[in-house]
C-alpha positions as a LaTeX table, in Angstrom:
\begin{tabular}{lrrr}
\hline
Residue & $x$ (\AA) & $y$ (\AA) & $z$ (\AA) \\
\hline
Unk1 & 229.97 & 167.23 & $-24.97$ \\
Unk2 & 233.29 & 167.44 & $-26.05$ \\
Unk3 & 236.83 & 166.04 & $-26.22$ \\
Unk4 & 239.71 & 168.25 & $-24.66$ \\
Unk5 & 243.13 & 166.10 & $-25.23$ \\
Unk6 & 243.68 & 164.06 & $-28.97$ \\
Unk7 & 243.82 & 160.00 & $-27.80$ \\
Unk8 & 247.84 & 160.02 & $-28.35$ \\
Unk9 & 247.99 & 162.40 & $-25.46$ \\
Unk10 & 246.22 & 160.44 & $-23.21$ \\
Unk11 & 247.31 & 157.40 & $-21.05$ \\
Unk12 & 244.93 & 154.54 & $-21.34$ \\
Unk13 & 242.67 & 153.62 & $-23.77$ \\
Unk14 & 240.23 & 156.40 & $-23.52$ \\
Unk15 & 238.08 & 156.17 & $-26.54$ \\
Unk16 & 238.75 & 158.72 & $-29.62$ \\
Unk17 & 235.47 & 160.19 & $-29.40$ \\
Unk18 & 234.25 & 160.37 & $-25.74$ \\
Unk19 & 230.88 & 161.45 & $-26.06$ \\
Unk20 & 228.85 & 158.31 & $-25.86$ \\
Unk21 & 231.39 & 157.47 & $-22.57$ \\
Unk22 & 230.09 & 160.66 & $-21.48$ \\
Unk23 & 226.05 & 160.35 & $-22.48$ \\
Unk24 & 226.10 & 157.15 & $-20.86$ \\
Unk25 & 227.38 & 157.80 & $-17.36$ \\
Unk26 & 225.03 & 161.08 & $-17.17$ \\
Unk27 & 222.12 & 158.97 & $-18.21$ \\
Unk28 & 223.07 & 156.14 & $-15.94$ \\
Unk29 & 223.33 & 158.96 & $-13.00$ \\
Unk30 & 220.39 & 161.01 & $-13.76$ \\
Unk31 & 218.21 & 157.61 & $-13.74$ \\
Unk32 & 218.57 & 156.78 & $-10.37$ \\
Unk33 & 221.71 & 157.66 & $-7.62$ \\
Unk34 & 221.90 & 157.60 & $-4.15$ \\
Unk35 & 219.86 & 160.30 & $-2.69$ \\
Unk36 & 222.07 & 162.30 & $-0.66$ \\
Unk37 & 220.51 & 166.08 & 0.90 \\
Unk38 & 223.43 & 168.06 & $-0.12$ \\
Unk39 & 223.06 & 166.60 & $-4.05$ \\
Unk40 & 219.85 & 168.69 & $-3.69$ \\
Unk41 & 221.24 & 171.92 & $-2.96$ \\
Unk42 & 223.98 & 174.46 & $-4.65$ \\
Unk43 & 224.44 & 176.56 & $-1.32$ \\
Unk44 & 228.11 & 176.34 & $-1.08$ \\
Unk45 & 227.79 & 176.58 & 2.26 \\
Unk46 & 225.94 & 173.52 & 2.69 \\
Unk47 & 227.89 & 171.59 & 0.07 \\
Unk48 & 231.13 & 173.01 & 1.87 \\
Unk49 & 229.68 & 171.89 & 5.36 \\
Unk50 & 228.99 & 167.98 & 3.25 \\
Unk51 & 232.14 & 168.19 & 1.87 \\
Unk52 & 234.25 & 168.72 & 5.18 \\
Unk53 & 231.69 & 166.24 & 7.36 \\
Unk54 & 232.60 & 163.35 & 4.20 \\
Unk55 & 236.29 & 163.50 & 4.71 \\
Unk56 & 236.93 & 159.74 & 6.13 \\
Unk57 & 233.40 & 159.35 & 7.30 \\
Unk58 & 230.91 & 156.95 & 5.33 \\
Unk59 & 228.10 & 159.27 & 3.84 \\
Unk60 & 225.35 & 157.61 & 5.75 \\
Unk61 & 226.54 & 158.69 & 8.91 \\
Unk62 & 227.18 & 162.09 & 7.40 \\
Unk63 & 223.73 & 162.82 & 7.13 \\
Unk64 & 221.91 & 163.22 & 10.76 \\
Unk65 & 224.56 & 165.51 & 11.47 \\
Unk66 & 224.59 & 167.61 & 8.51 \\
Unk67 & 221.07 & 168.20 & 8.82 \\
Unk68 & 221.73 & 169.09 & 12.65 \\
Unk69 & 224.14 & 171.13 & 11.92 \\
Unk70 & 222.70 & 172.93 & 9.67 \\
Unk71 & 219.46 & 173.19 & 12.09 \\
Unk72 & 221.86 & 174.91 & 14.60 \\
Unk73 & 223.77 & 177.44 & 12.26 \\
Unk74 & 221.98 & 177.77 & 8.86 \\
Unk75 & 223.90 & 180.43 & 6.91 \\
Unk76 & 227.14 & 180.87 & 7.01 \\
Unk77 & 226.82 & 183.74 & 8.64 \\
Unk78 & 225.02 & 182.01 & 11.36 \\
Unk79 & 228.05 & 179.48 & 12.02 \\
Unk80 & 230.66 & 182.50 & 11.76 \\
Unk81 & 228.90 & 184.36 & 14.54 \\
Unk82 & 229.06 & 181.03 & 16.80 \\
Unk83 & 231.53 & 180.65 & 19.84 \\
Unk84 & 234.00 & 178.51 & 18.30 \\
Unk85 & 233.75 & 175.98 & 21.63 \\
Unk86 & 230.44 & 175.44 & 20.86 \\
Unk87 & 231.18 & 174.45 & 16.79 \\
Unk88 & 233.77 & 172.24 & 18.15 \\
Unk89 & 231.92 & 170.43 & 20.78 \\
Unk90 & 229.22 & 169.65 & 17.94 \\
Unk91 & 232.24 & 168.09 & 16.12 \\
Unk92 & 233.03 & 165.44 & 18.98 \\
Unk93 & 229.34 & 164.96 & 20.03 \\
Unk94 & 228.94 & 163.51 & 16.39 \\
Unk95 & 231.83 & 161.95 & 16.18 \\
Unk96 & 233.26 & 163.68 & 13.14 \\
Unk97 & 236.67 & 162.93 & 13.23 \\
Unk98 & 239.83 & 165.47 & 13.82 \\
Unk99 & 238.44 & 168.37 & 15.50 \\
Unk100 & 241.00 & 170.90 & 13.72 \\
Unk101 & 237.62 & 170.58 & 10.98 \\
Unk102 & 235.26 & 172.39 & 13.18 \\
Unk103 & 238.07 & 174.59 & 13.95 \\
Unk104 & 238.94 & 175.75 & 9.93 \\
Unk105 & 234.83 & 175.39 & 8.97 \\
Unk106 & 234.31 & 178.13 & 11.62 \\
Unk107 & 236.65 & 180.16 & 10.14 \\
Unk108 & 236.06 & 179.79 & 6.69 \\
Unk109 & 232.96 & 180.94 & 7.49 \\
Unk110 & 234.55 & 183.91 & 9.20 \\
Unk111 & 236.62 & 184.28 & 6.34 \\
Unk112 & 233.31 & 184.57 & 4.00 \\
Unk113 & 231.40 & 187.20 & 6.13 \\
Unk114 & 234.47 & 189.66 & 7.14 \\
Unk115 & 236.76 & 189.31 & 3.82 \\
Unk116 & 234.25 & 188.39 & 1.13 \\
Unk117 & 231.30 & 189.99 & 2.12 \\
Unk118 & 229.50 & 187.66 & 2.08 \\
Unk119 & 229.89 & 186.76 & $-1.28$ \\
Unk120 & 231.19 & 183.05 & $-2.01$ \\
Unk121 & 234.32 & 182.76 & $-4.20$ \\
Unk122 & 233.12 & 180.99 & $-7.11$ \\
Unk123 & 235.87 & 179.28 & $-8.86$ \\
Unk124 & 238.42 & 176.34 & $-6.94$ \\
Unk125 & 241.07 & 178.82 & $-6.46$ \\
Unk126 & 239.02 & 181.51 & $-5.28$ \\
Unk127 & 237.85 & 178.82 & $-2.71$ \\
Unk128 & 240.79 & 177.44 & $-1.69$ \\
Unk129 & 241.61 & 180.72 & $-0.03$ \\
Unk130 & 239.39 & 179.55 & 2.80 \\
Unk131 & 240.38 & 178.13 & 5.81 \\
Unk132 & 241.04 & 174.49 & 5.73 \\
Unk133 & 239.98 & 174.38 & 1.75 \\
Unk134 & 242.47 & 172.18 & 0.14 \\
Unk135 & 242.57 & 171.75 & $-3.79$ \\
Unk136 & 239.89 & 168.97 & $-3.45$ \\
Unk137 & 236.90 & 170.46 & $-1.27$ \\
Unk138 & 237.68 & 173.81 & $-3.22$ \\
Unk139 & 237.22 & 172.06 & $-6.37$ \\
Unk140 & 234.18 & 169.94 & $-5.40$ \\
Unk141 & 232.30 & 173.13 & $-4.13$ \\
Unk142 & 232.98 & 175.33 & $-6.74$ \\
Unk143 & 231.55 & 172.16 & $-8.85$ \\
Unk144 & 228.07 & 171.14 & $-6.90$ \\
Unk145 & 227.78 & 174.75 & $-5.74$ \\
Unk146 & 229.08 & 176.69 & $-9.09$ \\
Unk147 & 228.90 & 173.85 & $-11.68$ \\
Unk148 & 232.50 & 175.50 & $-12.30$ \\
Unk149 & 235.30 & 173.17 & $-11.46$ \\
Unk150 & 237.40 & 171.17 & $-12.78$ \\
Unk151 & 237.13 & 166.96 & $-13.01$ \\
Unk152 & 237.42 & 165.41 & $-9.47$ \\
Unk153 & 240.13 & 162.94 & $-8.83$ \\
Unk154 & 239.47 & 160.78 & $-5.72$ \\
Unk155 & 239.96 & 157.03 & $-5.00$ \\
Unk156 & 236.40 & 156.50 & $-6.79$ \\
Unk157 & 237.31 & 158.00 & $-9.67$ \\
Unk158 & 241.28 & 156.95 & $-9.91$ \\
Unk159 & 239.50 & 153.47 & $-9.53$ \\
Unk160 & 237.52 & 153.56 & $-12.26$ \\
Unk161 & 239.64 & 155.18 & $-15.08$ \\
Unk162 & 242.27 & 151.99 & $-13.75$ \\
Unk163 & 240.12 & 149.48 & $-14.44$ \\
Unk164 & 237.94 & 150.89 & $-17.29$ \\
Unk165 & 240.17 & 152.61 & $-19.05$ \\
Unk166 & 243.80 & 151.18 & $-18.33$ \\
Unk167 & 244.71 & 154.08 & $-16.92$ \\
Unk168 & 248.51 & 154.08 & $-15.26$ \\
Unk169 & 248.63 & 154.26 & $-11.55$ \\
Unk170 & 250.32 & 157.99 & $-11.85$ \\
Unk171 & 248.65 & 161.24 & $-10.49$ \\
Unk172 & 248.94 & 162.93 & $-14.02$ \\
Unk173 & 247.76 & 160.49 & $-15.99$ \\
Unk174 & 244.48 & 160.41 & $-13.50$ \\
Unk175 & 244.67 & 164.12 & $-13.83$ \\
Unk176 & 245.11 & 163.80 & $-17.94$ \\
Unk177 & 242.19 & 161.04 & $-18.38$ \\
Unk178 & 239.42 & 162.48 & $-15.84$ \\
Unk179 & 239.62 & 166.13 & $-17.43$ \\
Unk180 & 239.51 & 164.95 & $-21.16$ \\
Unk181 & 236.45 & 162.85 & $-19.92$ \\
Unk182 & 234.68 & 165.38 & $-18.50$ \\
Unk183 & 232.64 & 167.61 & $-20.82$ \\
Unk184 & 232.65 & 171.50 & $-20.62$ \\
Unk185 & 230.42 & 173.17 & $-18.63$ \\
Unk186 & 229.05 & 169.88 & $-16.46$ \\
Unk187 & 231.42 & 169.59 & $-13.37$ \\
Unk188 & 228.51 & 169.45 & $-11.38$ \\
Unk189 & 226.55 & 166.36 & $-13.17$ \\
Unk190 & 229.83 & 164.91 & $-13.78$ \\
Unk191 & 231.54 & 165.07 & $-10.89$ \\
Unk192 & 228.45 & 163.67 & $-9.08$ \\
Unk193 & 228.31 & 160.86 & $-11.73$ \\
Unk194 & 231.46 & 159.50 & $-11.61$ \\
Unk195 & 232.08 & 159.51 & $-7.98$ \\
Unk196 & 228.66 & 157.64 & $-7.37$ \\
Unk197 & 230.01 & 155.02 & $-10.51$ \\
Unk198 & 233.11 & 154.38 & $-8.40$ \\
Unk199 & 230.96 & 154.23 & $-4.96$ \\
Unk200 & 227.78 & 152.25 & $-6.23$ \\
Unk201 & 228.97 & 150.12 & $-9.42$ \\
Unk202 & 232.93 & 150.07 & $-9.13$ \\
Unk203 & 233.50 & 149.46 & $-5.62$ \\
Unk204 & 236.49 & 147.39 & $-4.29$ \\
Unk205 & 234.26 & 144.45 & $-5.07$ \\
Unk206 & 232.38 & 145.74 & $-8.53$ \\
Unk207 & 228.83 & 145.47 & $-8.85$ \\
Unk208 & 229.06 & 146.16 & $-12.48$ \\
Unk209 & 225.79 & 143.88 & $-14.00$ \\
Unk210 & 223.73 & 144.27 & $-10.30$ \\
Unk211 & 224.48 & 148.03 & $-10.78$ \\
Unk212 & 224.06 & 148.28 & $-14.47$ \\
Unk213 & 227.22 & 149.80 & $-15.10$ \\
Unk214 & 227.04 & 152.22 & $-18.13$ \\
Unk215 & 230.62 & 151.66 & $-19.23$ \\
Unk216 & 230.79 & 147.65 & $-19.62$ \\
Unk217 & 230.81 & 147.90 & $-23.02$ \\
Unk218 & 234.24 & 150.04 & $-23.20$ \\
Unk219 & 235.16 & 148.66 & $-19.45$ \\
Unk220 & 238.67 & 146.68 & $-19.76$ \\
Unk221 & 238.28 & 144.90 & $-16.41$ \\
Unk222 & 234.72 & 143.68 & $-17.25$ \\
Unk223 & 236.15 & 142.20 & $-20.84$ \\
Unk224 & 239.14 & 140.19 & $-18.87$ \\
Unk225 & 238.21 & 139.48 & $-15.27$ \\
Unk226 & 240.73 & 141.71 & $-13.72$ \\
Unk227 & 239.29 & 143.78 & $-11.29$ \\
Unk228 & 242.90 & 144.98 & $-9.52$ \\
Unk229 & 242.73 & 148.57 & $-8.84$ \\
Unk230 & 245.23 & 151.19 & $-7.24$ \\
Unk231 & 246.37 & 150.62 & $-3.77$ \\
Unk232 & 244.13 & 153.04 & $-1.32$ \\
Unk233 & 246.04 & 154.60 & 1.77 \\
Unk234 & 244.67 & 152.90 & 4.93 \\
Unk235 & 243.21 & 154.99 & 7.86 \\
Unk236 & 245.36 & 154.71 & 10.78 \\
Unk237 & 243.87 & 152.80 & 13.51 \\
Unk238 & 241.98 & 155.17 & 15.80 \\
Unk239 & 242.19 & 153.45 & 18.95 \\
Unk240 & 244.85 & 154.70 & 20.83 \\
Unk241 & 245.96 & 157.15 & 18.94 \\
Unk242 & 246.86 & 160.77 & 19.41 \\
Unk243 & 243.41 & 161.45 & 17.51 \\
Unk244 & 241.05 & 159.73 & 20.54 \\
Unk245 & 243.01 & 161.37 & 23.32 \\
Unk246 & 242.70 & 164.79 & 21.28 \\
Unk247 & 239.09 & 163.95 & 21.11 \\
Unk248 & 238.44 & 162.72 & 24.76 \\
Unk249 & 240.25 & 166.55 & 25.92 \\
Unk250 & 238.12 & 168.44 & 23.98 \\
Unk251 & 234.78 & 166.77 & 24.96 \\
Unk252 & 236.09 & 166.55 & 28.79 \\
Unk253 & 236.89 & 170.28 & 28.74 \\
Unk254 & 233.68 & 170.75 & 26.76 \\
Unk255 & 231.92 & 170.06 & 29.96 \\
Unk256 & 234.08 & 171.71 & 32.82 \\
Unk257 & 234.98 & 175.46 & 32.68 \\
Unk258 & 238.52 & 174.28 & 32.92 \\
Unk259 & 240.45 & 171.20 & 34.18 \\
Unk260 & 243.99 & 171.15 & 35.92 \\
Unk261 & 246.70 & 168.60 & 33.97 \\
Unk262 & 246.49 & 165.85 & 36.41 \\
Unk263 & 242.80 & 165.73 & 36.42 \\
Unk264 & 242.49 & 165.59 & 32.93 \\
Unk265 & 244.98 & 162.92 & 32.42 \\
Unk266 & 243.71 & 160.69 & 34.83 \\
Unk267 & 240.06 & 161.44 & 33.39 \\
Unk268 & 241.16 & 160.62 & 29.30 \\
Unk269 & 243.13 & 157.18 & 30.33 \\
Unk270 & 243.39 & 154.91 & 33.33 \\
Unk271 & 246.96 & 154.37 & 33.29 \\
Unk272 & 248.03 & 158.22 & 33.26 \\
Unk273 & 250.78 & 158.28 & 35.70 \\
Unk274 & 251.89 & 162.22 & 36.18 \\
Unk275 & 255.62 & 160.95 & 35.21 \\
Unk276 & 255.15 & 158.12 & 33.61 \\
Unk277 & 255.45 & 157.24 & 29.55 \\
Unk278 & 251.46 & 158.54 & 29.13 \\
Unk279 & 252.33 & 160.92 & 31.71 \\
Unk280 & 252.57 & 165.17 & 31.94 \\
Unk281 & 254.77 & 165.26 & 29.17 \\
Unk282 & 252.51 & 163.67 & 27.11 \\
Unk283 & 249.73 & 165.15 & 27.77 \\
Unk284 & 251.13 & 168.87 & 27.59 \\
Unk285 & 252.01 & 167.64 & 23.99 \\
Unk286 & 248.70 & 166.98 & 22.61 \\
Unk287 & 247.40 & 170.23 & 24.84 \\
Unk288 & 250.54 & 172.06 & 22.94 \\
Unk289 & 249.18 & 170.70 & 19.77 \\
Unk290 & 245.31 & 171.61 & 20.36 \\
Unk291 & 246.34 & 175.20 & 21.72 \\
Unk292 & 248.37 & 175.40 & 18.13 \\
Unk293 & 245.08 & 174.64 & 16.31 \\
Unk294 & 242.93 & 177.28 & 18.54 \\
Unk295 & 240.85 & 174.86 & 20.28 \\
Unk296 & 242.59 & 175.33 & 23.91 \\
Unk297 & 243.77 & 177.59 & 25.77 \\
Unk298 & 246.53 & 176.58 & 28.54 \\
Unk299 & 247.02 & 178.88 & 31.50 \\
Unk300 & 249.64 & 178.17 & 34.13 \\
Unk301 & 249.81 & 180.00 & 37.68 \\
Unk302 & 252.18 & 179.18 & 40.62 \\
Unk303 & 253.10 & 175.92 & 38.99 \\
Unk304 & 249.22 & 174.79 & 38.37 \\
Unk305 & 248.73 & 174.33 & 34.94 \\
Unk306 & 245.24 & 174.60 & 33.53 \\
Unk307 & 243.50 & 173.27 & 30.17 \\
Unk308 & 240.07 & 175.13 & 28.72 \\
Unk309 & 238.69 & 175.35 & 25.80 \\
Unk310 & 239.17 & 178.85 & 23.73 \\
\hline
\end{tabular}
């Protein structure tokens, strides 16, 4: 284990020497964590598949239909030969949140068979050349899949280093603290470690004795009392929003070959008037904006517009 930045170059009060920070969290980890099927694989495939599924949806939830999903289209390969309708309709029928997933985990998968080979990028850059990879999933697959990333920063973690470590509530200095913390060559232990500290032990309301928290002794909320921690973005509320109606098209159209504008509108809310406020206009604006992401196609003859899914 080792220590990557001196202490006068990081924010906080990070101890000189990290390594017993470090032994202890691993130990803690290895010991017992929450047993989660993707922790027991390094398929990036599956791990990408977790990874995308977890975005804003509680890991409990995450698991019946990452296991069915994976039942339906087990290799990459598998989900890149699927007809994207049928990836997306999965998507709603589980309730995974914005469809435009299923839409860029189809073609990442694509992306993988007809421009890699086949062969997984290894590294987070290499990843993030995928469809709908941001510098996050990238990094957290090319850790559990590659134990070769870099230190994860997420609300977990940026939670922790606050309140153990003083850490300023700044980007860089979360950036600064989490990568001298995390030793060389264990992204994939690590990452895993310190992202089930901040979900198990370090919660909004800590747990720290009930969860045996390895870092009490160095923890700077557990000496005073002060559990504050960095504001976390809200989700916006989902009902109403532009999100449910998206949703409600795609699983209507899911189940008719194709629906005309009127039908549709009066089938996703009861007080669709054709040119009212949640009218036409409306609705051809959230069609407009699932045509833009491929998931519809809209067709118009003689005046009769017509919604399907690509």
């Amino acid at each position: 284990m080792s220590d990557k930045s001196s202490t006068a170059e990081r924010p906080g009060i990070v101890p000189e020497d990290p390594a017993a920070v470090q032994r202890a969290l691993i130990e803690w980890y290895e010991a017992d964590h929450r047993s989660f099927p993707w922790r027991e694989t390094e398929d990036p495939y599956e791990i990408l598949v977790s990874e995308v599924m977890s975005q804003q949806t509680q890991l409990d939830r995450v698991v019946d239909a990452w296991e069915d999903f994976l039942d339906r289209w087990p290799t990459a390969a598998d989900l890149a030969a699927a007809d994207r309708a049928d990836v997306v309709g999965f998507w709603t029928s589980h309730s995974l949140g914005y469809n435009n997933r299923a839409k860029y985990l189809h073609e990442a998968a694509r992306q993988v068979r007809d421009d890699f080979d086949g062969a997984w990028p290894r590294d987070p850059d290499g990843l993030s050349d995928l469809m709908g990879v941001g510098p996050y999933t990238a990094n957290a697959v090319a850790s559990f899949a590659f134990n070769n990333g870099d230190a994860v920063v997420d609300t977990n973690v940026k939670r922790v280093l606050y309140r153990a470590f003083d850490v300023p509530d700044d980007d860089d200095a979360f950036e600064t603290v989490a990568s001298a913390l995390m030793p060389d060559g264990e992204s994939r232990v690590w990452n895993n470690a310190i992202m089930e500290l901040g979900g198990v032990a370090c919660g909004k309301t800590p747990d720290c004795d009930g969860a045996a928290c390895p870092w009490r002794e160095w923890c700077s909320a557990y000496e005073t009392g002060d559990f504050t921690a960095p504001d976390v973005p809200t989700q916006p509320t989902f009902e109403g929003s532009r999100r449910q109606f998206r949703g409600r098209i795609v699983r209507l159209l899911g189940d008719h070959d194709g629906m005309d504008l009127d039908t549709l509108g009066h089938r996703i809310r009861v007080d669709y008037t054709p040119d009212g406020e949640h009218g036409r206009e409306w609705l051809r604006d959230l069609l407009s904006d699932l045509a833009d992401d491929g998931l519809v196609k809209i067709e118009e003859d003689d005046g009769q517009i017509t919604a399907r899914l690509r």
